[in-house]
N, C-alpha and C positions, 0 to 999 in steps of 0.2 A: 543171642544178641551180643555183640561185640562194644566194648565200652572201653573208654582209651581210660586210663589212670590219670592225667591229666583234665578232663571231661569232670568225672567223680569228685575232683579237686573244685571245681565250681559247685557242688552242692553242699558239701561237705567238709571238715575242718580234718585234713587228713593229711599225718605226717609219716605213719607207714611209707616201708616199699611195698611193690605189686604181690609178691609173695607174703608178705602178710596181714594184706589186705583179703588175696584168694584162701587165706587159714581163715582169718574171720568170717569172711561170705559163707565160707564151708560150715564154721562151727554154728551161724544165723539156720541154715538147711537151704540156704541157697545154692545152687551150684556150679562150681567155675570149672570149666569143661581144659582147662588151656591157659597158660600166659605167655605172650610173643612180646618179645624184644624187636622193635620194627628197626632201631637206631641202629642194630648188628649190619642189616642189611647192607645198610648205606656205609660203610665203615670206610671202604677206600672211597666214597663217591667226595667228587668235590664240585664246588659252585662258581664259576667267577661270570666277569659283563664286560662287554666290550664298552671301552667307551671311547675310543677315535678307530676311524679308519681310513687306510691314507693307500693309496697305490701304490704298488708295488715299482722300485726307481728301474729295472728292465724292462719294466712294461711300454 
């Protein structure tokens, strides 16, 4: 099962990072198989929104 850090953060009063958080789970005998950084991915990705659009003056 896949649990975001942020997620965990509405149950519980948790000011840990993700590693050690996945030390604790460990040391409870739960087991954390992985922890992905998903924000890496996105690292050059950017956002914007058009907000006018007007024709092109050659057209």
């Amino acid at each position: 099962m896949k649990v975001s850090h942020k997620w965990l953060k509405n149950y519980i009063e948790l000011e840990a990072e993700p590693e050690e958080v996945k030390e604790k789970l460990t040391m409870l005998g739960l087991e954390v198989e992985s922890v992905e950084y998903l924000g890496e991915k996105f690292k050059n990705f950017y956002v914007g929104e058009v907000l006018e659009v007007n024709k092109h003056p050659n057209d």
